[in-house]
GULUMTI-692748 format. One record per atom (N, C-alpha, C, O): residue number from 1; x negated, z, y negated. Coordinates in steps of 0.001 Angstrom, whole numbers, always signed. Layout:
residues N
nr: NUM&x: X&z: Z&y: Y
...
end
This chain:
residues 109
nr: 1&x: -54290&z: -77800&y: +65353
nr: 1&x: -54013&z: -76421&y: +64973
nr: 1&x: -53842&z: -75580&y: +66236
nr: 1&x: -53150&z: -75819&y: +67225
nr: 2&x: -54504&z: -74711&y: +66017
nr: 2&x: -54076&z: -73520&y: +67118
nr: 2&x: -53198&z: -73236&y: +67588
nr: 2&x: -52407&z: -72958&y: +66688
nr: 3&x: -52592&z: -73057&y: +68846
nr: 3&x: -51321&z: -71639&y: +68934
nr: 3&x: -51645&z: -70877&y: +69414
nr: 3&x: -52434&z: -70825&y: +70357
nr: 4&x: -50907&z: -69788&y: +68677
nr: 4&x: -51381&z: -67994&y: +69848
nr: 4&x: -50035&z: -68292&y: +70585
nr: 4&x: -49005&z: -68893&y: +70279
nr: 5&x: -50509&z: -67572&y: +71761
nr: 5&x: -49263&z: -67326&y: +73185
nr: 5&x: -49425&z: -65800&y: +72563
nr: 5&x: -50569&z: -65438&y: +72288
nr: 6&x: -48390&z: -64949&y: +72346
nr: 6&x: -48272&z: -63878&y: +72552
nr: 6&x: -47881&z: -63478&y: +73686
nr: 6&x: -46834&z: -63850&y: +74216
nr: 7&x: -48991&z: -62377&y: +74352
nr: 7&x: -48947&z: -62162&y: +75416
nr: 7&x: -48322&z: -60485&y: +75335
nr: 7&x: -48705&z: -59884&y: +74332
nr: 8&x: -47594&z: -59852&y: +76092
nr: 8&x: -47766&z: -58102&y: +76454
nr: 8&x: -48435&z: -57535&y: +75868
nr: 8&x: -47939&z: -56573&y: +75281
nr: 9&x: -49643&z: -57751&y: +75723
nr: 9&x: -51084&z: -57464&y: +75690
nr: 9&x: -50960&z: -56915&y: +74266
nr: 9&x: -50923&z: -55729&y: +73941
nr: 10&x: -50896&z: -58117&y: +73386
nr: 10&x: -51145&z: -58407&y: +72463
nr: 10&x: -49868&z: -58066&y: +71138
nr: 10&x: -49926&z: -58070&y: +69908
nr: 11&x: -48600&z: -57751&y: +72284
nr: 11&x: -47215&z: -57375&y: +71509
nr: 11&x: -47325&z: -55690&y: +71419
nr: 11&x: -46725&z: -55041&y: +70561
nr: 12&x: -48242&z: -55063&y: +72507
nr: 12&x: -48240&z: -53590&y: +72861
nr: 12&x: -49533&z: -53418&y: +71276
nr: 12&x: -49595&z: -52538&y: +70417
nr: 13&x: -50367&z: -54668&y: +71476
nr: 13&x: -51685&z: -53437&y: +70064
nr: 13&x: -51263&z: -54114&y: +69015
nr: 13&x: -51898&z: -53865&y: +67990
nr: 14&x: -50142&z: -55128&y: +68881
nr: 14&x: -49565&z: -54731&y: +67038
nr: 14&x: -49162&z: -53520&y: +67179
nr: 14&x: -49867&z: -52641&y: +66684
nr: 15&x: -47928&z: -53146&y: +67887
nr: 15&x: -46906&z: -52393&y: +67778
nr: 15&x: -47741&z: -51040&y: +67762
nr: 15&x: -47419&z: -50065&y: +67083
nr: 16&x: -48919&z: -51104&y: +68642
nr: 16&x: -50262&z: -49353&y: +68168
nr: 16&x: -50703&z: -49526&y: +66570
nr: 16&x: -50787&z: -48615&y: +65746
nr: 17&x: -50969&z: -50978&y: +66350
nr: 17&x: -51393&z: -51029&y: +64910
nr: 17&x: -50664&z: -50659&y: +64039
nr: 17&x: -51286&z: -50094&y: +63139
nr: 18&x: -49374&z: -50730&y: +63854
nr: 18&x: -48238&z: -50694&y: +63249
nr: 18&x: -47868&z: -48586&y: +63149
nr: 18&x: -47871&z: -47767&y: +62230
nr: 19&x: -47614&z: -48524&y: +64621
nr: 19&x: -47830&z: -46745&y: +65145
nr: 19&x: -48361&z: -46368&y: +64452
nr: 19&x: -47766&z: -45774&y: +63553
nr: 20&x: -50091&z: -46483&y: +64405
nr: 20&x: -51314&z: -46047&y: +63990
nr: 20&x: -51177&z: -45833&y: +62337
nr: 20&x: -51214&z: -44760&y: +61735
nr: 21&x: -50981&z: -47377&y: +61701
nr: 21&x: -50571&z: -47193&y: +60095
nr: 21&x: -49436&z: -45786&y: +59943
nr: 21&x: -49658&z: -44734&y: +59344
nr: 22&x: -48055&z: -46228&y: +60780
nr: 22&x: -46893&z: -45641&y: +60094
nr: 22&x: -47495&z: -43856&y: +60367
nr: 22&x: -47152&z: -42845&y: +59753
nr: 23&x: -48468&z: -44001&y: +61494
nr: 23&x: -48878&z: -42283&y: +62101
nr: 23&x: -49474&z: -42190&y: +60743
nr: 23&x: -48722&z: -41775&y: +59861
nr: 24&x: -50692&z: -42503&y: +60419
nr: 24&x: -51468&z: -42257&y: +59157
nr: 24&x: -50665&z: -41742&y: +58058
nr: 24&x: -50555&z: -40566&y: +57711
nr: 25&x: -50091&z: -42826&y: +57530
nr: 25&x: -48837&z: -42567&y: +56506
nr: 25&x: -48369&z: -40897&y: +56325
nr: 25&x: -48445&z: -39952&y: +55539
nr: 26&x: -48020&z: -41155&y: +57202
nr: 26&x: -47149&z: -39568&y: +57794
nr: 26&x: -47860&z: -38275&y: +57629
nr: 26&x: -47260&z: -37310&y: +57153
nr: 27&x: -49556&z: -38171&y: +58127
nr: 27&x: -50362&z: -37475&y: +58545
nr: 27&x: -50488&z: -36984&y: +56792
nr: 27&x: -50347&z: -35886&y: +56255
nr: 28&x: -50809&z: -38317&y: +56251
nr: 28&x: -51414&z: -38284&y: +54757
nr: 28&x: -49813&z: -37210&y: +53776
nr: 28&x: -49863&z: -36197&y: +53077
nr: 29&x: -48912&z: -37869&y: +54104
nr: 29&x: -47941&z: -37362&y: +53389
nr: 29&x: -47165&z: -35980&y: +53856
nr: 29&x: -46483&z: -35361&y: +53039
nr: 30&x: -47320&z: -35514&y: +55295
nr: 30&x: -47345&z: -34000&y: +55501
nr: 30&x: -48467&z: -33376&y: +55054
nr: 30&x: -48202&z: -32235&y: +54675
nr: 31&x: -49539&z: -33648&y: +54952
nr: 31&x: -50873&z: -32478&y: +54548
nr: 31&x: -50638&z: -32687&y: +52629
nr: 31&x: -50663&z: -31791&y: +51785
nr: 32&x: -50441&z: -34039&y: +52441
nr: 32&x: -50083&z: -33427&y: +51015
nr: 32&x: -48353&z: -32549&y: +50849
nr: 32&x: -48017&z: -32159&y: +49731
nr: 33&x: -48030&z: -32476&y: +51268
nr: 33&x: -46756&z: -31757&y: +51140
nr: 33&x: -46959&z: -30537&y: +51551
nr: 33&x: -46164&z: -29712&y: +51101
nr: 34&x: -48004&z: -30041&y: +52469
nr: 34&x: -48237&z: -28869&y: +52275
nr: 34&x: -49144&z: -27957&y: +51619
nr: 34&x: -49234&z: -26731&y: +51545
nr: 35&x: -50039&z: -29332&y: +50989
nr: 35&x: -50931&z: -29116&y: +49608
nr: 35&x: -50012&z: -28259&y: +48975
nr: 35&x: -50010&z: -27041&y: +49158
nr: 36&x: -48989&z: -29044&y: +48005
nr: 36&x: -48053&z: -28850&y: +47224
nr: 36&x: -47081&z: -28077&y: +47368
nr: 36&x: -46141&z: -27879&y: +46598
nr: 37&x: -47343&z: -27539&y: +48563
nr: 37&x: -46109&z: -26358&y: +48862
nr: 37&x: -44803&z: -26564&y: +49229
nr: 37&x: -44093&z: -25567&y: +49358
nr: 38&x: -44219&z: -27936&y: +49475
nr: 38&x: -43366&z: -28174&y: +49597
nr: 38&x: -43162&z: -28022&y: +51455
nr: 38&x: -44104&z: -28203&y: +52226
nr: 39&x: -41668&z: -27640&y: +51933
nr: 39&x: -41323&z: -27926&y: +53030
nr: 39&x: -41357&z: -29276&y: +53652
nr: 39&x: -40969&z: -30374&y: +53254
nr: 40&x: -42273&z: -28634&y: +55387
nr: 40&x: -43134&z: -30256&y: +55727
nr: 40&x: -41635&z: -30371&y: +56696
nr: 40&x: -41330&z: -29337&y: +57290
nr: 41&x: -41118&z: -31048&y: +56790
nr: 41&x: -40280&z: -31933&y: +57567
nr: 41&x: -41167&z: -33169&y: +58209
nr: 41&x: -41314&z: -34122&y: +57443
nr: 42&x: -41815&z: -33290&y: +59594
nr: 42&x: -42276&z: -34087&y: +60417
nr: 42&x: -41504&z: -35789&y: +60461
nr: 42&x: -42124&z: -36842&y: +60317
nr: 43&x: -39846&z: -35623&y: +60728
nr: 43&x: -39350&z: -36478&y: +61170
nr: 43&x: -38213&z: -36711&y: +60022
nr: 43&x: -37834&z: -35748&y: +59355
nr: 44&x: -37610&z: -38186&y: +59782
nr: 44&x: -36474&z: -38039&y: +58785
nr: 44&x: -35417&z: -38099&y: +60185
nr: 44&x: -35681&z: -37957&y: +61379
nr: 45&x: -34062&z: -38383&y: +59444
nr: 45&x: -32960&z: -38277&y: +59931
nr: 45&x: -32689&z: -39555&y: +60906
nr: 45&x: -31830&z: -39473&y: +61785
nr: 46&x: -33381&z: -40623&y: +60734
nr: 46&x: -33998&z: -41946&y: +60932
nr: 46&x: -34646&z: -41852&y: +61940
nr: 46&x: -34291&z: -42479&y: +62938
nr: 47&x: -35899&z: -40954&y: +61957
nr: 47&x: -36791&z: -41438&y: +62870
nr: 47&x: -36132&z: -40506&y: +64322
nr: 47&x: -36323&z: -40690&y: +65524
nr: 48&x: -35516&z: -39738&y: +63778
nr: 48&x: -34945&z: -38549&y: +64919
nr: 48&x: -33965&z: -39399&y: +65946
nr: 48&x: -34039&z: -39462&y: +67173
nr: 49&x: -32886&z: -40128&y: +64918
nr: 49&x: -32228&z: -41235&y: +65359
nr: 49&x: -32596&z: -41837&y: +66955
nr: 49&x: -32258&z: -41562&y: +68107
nr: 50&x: -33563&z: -42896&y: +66222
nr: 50&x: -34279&z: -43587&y: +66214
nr: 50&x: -34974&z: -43003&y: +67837
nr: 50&x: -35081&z: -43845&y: +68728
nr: 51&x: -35372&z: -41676&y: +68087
nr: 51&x: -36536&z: -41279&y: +69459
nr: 51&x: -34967&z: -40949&y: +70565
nr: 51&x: -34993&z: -41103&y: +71786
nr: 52&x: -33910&z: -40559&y: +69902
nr: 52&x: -32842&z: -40246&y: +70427
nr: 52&x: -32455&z: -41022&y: +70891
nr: 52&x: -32070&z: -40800&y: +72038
nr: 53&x: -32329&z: -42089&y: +70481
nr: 53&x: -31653&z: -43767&y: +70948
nr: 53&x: -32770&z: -44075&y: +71858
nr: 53&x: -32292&z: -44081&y: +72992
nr: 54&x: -33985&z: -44324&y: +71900
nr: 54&x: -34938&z: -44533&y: +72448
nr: 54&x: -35154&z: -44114&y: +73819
nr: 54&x: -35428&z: -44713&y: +74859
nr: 55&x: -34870&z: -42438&y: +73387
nr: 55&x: -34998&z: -41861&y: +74947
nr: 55&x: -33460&z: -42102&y: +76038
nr: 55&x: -33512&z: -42325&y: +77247
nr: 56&x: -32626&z: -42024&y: +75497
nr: 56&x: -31319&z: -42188&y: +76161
nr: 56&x: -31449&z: -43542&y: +77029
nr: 56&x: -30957&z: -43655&y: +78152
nr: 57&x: -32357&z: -44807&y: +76199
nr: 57&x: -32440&z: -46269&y: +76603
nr: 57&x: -33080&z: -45964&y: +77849
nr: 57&x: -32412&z: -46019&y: +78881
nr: 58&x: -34536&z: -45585&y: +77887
nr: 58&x: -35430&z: -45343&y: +78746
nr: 58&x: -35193&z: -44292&y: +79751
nr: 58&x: -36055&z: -43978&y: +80572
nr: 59&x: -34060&z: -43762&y: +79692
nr: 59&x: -34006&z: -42528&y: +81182
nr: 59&x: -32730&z: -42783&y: +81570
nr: 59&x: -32119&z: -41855&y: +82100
nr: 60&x: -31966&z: -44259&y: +81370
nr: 60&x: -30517&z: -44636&y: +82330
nr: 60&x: -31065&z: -44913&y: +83514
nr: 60&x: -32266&z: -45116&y: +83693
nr: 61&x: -30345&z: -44927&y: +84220
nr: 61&x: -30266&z: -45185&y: +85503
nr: 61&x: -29149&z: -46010&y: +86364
nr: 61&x: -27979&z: -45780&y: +86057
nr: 62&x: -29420&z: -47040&y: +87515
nr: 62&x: -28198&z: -47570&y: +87865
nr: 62&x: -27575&z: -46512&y: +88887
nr: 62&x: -28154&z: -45456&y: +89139
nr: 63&x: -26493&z: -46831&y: +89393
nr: 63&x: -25937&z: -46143&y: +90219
nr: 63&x: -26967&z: -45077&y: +91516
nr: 63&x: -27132&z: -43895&y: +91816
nr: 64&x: -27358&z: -46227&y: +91866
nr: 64&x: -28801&z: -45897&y: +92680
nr: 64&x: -30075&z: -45249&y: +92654
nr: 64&x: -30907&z: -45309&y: +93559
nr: 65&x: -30220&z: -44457&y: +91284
nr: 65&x: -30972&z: -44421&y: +90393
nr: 65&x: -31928&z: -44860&y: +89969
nr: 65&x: -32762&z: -44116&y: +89453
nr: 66&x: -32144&z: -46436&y: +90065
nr: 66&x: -32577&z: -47270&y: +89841
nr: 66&x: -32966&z: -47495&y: +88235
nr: 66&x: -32099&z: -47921&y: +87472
nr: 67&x: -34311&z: -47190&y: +87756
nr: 67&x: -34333&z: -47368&y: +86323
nr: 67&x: -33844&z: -48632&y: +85352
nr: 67&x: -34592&z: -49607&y: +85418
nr: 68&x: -32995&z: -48727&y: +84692
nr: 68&x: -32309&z: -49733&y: +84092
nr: 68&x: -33413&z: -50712&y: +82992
nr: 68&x: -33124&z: -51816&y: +82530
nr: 69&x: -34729&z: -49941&y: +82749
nr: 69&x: -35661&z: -50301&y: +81687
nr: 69&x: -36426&z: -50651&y: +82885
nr: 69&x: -36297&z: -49830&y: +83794
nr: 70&x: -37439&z: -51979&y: +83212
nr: 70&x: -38589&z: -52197&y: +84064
nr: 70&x: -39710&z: -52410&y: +83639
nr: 70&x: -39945&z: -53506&y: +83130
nr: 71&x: -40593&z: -51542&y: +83719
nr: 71&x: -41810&z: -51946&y: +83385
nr: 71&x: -43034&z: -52277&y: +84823
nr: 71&x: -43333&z: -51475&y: +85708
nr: 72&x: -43512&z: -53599&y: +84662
nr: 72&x: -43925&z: -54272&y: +85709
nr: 72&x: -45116&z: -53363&y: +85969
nr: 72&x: -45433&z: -52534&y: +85116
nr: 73&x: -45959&z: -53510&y: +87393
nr: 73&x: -46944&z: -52946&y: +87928
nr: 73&x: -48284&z: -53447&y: +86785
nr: 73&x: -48960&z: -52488&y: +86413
nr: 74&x: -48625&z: -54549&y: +86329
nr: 74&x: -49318&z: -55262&y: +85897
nr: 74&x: -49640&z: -54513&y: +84612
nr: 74&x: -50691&z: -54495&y: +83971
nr: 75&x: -48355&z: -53835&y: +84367
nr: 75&x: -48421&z: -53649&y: +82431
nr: 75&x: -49499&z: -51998&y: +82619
nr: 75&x: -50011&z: -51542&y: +81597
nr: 76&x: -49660&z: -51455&y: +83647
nr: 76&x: -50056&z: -50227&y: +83975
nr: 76&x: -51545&z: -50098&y: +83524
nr: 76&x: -51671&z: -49105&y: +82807
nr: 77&x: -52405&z: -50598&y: +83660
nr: 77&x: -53872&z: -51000&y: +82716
nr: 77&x: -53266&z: -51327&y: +81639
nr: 77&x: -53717&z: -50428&y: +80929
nr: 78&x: -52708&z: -51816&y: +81076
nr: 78&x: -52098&z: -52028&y: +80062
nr: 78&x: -52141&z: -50863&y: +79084
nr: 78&x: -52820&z: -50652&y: +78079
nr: 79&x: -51140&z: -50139&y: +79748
nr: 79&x: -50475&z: -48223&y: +79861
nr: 79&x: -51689&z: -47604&y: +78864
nr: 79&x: -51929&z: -47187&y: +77731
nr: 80&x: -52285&z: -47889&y: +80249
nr: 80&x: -53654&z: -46862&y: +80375
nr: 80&x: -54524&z: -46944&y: +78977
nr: 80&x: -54995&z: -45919&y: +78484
nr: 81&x: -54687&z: -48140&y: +78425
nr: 81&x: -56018&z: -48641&y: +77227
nr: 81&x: -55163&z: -47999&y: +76687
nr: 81&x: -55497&z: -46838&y: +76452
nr: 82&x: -53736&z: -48410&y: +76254
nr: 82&x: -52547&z: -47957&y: +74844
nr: 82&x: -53144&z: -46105&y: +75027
nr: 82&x: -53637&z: -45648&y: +73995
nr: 83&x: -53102&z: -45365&y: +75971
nr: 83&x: -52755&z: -44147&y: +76456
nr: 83&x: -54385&z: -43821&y: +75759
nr: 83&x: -54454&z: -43268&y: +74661
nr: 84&x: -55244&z: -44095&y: +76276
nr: 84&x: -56923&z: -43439&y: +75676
nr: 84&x: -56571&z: -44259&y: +74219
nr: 84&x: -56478&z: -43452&y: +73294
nr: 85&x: -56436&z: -45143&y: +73958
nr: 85&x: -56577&z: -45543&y: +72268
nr: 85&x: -55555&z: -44176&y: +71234
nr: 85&x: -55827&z: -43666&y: +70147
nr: 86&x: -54572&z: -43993&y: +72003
nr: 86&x: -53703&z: -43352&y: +71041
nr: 86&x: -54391&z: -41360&y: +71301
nr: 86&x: -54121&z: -40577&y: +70390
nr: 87&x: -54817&z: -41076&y: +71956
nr: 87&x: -55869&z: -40431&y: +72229
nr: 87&x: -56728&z: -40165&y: +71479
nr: 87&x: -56843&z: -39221&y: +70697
nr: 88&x: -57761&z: -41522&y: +71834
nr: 88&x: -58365&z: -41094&y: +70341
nr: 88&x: -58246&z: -40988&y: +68987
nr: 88&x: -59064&z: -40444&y: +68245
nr: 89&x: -56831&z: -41711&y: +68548
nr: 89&x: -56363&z: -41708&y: +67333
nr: 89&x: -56022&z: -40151&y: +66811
nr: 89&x: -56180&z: -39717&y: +65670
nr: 90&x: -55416&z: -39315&y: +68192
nr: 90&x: -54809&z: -37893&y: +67895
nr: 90&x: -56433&z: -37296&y: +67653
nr: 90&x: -56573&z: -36334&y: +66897
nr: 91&x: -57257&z: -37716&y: +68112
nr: 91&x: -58035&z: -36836&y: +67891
nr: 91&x: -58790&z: -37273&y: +66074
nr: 91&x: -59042&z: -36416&y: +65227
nr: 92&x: -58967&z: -38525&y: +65928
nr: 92&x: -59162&z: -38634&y: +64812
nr: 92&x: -58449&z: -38145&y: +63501
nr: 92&x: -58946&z: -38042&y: +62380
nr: 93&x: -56984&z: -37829&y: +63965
nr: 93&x: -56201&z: -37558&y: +62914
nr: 93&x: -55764&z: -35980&y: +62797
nr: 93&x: -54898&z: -35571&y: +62025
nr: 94&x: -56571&z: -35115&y: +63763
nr: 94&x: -56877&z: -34123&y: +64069
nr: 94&x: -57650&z: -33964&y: +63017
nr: 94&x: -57193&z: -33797&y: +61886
nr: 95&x: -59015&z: -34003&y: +63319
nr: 95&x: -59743&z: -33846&y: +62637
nr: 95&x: -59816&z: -34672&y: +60795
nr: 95&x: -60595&z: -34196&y: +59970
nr: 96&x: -58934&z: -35845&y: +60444
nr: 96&x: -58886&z: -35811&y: +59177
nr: 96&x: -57792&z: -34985&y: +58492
nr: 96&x: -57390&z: -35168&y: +57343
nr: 97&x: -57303&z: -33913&y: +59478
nr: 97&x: -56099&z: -32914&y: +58861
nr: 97&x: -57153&z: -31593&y: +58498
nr: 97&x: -57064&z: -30951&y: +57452
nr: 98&x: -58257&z: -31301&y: +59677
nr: 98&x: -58928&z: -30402&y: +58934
nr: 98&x: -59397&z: -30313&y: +58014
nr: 98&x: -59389&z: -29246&y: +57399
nr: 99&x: -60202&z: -31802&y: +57402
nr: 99&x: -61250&z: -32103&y: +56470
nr: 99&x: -60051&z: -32125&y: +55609
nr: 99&x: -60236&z: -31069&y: +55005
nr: 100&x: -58701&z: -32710&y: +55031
nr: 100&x: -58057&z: -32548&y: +54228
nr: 100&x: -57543&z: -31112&y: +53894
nr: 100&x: -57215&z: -30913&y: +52724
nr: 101&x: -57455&z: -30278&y: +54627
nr: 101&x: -57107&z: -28722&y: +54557
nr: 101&x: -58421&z: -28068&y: +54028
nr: 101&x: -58247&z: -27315&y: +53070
nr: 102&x: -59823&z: -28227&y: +54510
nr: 102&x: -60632&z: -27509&y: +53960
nr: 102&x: -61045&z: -28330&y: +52207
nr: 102&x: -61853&z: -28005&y: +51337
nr: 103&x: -60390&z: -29076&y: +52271
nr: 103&x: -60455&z: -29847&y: +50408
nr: 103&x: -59590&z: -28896&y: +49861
nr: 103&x: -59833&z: -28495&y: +48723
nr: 104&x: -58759&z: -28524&y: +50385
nr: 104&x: -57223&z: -28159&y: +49818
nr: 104&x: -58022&z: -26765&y: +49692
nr: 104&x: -57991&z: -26172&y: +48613
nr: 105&x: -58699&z: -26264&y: +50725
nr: 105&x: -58997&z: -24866&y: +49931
nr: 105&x: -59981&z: -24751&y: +49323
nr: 105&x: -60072&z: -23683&y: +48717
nr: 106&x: -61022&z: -25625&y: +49197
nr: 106&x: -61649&z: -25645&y: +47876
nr: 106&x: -61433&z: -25847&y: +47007
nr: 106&x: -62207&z: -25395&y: +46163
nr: 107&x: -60257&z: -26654&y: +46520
nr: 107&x: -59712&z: -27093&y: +45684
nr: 107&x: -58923&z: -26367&y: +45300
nr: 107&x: -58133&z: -26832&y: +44479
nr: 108&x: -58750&z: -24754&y: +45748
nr: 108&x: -58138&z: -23828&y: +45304
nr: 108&x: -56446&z: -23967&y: +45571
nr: 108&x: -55612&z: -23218&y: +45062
nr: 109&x: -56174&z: -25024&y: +46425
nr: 109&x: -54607&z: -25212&y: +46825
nr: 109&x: -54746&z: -24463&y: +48029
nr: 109&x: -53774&z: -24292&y: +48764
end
């Protein structure tokens, strides 16, 4: 039987796959909410949490101001693929917000 080594690599494009779904999700359920007229709220109370805790983690510093989070030289190509993939995702999800908006006004919403 096989084993996978999970590598960096490979922990960074679930966690885009995962992004990518929960982004979709989101994309799909603000453009219908503003189908429907309802107030679009982007973020819950959760996810606000959640970028708050996140960013506070990622911008400590030691005394020295030494970043307390390390991300190795190596992971930087790494960076970079995550950085153009999510890129093109904004742009894909760009453009399936238009094509869902111009339904919405044919569709007389």
């Amino acid at each position: 039987m096989n084993s996978m080594i999970i590598t960096p690599a490979l922990v960074t494009m679930i966690t885009l796959a995962f992004a990518l779904a929960h982004g979709l999700v989101k994309l799909l359920e603000t453009v219908l909410n503003k189908l429907l007229g309802k107030d679009v709220n982007h973020l819950s109370e959760e996810e606000r949490h959640w970028t708050r805790t996140t960013h506070d983690i990622l911008t400590k510093t030691d005394e020295e101001g030494v970043p307390l989070v390390y991300v190795p030289r190596s992971m930087f190509d790494t960076q970079k693929e995550v950085v153009k993939a999510l890129a093109a995702i904004t742009q894909h999800q760009e453009k399936m917000t238009y094509i869902l908006e111009r339904m919405a006004i044919k569709m007389g919403g």
